[in-house]
C-alpha positions as CSV (number, residue, x, y, z in Angstrom):
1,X,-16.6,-9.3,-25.2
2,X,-16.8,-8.6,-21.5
3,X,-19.2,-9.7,-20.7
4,X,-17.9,-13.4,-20.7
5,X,-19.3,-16.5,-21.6
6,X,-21.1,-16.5,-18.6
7,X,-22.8,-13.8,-19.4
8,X,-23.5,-14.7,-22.9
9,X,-25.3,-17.9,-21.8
10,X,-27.5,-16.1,-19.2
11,X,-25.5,-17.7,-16.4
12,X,-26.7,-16.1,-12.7
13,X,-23.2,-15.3,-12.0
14,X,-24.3,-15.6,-8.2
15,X,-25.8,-19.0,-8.0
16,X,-22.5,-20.4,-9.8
17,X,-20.1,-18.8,-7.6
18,X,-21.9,-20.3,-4.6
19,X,-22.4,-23.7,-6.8
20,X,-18.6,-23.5,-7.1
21,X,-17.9,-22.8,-3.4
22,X,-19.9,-25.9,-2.2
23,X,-17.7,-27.7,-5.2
24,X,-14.3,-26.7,-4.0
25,X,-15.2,-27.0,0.1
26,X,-15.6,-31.7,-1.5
27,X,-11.4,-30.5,-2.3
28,X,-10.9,-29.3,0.8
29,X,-12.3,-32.4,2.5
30,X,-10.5,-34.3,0.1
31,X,-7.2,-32.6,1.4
32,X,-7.9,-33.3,4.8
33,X,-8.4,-36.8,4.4
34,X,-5.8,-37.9,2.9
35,X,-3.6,-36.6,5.7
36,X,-5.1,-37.3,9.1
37,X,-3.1,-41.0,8.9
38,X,0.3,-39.3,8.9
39,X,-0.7,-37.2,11.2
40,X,-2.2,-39.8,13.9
41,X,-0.2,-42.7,12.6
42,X,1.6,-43.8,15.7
43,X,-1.6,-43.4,17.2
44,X,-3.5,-46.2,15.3
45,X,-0.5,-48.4,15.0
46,X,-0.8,-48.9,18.8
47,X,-4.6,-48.4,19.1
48,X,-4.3,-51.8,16.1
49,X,-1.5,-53.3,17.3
50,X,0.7,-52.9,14.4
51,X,3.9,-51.6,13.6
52,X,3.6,-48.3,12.1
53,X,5.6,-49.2,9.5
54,X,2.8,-51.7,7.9
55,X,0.3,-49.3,8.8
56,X,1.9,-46.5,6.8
57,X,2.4,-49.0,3.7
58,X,-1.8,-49.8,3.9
59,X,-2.3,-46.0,3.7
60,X,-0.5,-46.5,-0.3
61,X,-3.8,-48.1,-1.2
62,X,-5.5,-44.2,-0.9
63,X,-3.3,-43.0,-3.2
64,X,-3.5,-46.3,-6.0
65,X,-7.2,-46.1,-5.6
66,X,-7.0,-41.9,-6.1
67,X,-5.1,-42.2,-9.4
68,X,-6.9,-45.4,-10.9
69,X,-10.0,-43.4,-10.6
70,X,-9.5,-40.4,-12.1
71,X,-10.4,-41.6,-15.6
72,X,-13.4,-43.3,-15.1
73,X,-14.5,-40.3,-13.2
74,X,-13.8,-38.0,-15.2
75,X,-15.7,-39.9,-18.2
76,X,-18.7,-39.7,-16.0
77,X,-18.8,-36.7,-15.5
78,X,-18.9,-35.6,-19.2
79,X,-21.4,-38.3,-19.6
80,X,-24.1,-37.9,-17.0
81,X,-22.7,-34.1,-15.5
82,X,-21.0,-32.1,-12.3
83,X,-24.5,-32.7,-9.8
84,X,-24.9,-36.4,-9.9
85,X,-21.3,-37.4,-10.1
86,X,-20.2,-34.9,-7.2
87,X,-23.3,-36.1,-4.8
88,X,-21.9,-39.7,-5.9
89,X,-18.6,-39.3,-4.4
90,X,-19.4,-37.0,-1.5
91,X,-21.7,-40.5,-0.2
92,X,-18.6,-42.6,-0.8
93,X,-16.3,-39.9,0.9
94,X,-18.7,-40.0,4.0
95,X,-18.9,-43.8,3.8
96,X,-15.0,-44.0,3.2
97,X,-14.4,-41.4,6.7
98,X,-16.8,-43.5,9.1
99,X,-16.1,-46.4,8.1
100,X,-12.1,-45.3,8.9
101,X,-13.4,-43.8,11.8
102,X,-14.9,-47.4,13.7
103,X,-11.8,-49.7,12.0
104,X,-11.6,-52.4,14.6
105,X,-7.8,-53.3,12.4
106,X,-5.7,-53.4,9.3
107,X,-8.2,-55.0,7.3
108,X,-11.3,-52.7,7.3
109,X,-8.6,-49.5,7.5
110,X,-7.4,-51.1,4.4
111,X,-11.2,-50.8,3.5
112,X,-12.2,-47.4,4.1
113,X,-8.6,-46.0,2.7
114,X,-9.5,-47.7,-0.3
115,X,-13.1,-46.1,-0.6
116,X,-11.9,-42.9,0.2
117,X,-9.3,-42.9,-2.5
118,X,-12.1,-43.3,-5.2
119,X,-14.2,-41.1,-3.9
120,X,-12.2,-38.1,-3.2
121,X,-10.5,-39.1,-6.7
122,X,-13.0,-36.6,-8.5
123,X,-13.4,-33.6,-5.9
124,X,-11.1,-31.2,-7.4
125,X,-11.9,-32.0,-11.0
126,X,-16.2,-31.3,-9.8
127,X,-15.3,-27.6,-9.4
128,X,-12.9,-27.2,-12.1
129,X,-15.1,-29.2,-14.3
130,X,-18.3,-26.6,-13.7
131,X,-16.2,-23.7,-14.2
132,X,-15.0,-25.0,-17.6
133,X,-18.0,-25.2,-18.8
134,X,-19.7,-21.9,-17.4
135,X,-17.5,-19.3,-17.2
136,X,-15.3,-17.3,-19.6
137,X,-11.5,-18.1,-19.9
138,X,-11.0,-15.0,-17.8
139,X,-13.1,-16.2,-15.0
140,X,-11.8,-19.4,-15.3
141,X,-8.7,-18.5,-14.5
142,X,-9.6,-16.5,-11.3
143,X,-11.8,-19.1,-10.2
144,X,-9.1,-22.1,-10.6
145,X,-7.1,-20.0,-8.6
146,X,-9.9,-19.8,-5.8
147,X,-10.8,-23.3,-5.7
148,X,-7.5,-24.5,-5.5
149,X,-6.9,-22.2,-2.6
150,X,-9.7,-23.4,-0.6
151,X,-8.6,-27.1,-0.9
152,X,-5.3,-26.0,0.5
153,X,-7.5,-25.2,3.8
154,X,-7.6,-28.7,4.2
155,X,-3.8,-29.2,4.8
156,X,-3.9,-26.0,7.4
157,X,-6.8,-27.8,9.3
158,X,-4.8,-31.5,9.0
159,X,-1.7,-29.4,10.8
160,X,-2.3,-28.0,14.5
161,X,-6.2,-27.9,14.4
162,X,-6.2,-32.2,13.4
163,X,-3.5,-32.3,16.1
164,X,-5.4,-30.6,18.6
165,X,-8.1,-33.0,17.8
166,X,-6.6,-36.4,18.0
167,X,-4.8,-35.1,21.2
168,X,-8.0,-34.4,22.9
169,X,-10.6,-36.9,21.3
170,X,-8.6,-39.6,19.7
171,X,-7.5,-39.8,15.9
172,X,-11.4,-41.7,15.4
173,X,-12.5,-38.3,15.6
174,X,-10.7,-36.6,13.0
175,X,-12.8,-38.9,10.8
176,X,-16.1,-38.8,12.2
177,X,-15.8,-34.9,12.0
178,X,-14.7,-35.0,8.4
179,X,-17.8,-37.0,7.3
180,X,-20.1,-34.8,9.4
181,X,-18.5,-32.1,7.1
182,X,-19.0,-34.5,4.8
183,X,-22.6,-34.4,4.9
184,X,-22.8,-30.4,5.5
185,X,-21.2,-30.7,2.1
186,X,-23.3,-32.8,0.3
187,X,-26.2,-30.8,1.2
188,X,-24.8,-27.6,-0.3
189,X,-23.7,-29.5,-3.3
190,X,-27.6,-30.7,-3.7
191,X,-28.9,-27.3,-2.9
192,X,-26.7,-25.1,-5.0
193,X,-25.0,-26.8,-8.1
194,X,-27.6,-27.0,-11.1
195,X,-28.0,-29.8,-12.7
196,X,-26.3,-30.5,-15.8
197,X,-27.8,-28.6,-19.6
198,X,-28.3,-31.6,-21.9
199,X,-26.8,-29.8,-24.6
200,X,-23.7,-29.6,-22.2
201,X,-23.6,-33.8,-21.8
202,X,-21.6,-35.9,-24.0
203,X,-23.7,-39.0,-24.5
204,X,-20.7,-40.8,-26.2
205,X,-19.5,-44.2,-25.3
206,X,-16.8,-43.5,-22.8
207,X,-14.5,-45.7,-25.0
């Protein structure tokens, strides 16, 4: 009974937790994202010579694309597993961040918000999604706990560190750094989460 589901399965309790830790450092990218515009708005609306008032009503697309996504994602991820999926979206996150990063206007900000919103759409559900299906309810519960406390790192680094950034180096930099991090991610993501048990797939139609 202790021993937890993990345990029962044969799970190497060690290789998941750092599986989940590369998992839950996609959130905390996710997190940052989404905030460096209000941060550096002001900044962008002169740097694209726009208002910032229709600047901040382009970033809405982020958020429309986020929640349209989440379905379709999360279908996915039953269907072909955590690895694939995760590595998916981390290559559209860093795609998403550079191409905000080198927007020469509105329209391919527009762009890159809009990709970013579908890929981060799936980051926390990746971590939460693996722990589900490996760990015991007790675990579980820990574990949600820590993974939603490492995305939260994202909103401390978008406050006084992002600042410090856009002051110095521009606000292009806040998202060249975040898809460098990006790619640091990715890499831990493909060296550390397992791929997915067949007998843990659901090969159902998503309908």
């Amino acid at each position: 009974m202790d021993g937890g589901k993990a345990d029962d399965a044969g799970v190497n309790i060690r290789a998941l937790m750092f599986a989940l830790l590369a998992l839950a450092c996609g959130h905390m990218l996710s997190t940052l994202l989404r905030t460096i515009p209000a941060i550096s708005l002001d900044v962008m609306a002169a740097d694209f010579q726009t208002p910032p008032q229709s600047l901040a009503s382009l970033t809405s697309i982020y958020y429309f694309a986020f929640a349209a996504s989440q379905i379709p994602v999360g279908a996915a991820m039953d269907r072909f597993g955590v690895r694939p999926v995760s590595l998916s979206l981390l290559i559209g996150t860093i795609a998403g961040a550079t191409l905000s990063g080198f927007s020469v206007g509105p329209k391919t900000f527009l762009f890159g918000q809009f990709l970013l919103g579908v890929a981060t759409s799936g980051m926390l559900m990746c971590p939460m999604t693996l722990a589900a299906k490996q760990l015991s309810p007790a675990r579980f519960g820990l574990w949600s706990g820590v993974i939603l406390s490492i995305g939260n790192i994202g909103m401390l680094l978008s406050s006084s560190p992002l600042a410090w950034v856009v002051d110095h180096w521009g606000w292009r930099a806040g998202f060249w750094i975040s898809s460098g991090f990006g790619v640091v991610v990715a890499l831990s993501v493909f060296a550390l989460v397992p791929l997915q048990g067949t007998a843990h797939v659901d090969r159902s139609s998503a309908r």
